[in-house]
N, C-alpha and C positions, 0 to 999 in steps of 0.2 A: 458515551462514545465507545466505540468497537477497537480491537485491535487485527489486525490481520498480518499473516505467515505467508512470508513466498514459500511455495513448496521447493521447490531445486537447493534453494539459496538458504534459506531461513531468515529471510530478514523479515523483521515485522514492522509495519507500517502501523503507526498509533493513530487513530483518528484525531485525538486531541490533540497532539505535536505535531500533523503533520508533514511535511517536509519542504521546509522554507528552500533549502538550498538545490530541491530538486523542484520546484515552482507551485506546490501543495503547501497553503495557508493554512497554519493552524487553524482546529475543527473542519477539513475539509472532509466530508465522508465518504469510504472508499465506490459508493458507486454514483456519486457525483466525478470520479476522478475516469476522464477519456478512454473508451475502449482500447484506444492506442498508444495508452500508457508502456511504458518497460519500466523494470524491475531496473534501480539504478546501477544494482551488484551484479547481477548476471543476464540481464538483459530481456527476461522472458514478457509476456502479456498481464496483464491484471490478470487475466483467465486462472492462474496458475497461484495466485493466491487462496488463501481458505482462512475463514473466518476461526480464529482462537475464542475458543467457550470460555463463557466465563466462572 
């Protein structure tokens, strides 16, 4: 599982955890997740994330 960085924000989105409370089931992978996703801290597009190297 990948981890992914808002860019503006810095929030990272784990594949593995998910985000239960923003409707993203643990293991959901980020680009199974809606082009019209926002960013739940600052609002922007998935577009605007970037995949964290491992």
């Amino acid at each position: 599982m990948k981890q992914w960085m808002c860019g503006p924000c810095g929030l990272v989105y784990d594949e593995a955890l998910g985000m239960p409370e923003h409707g993203l089931a643990p293991g959901t992978k980020f680009e199974d997740i809606p082009d019209d996703w926002e960013c739940p801290d600052c609002g922007v597009t998935k577009a605007d994330f970037y995949l964290i190297p491992d």
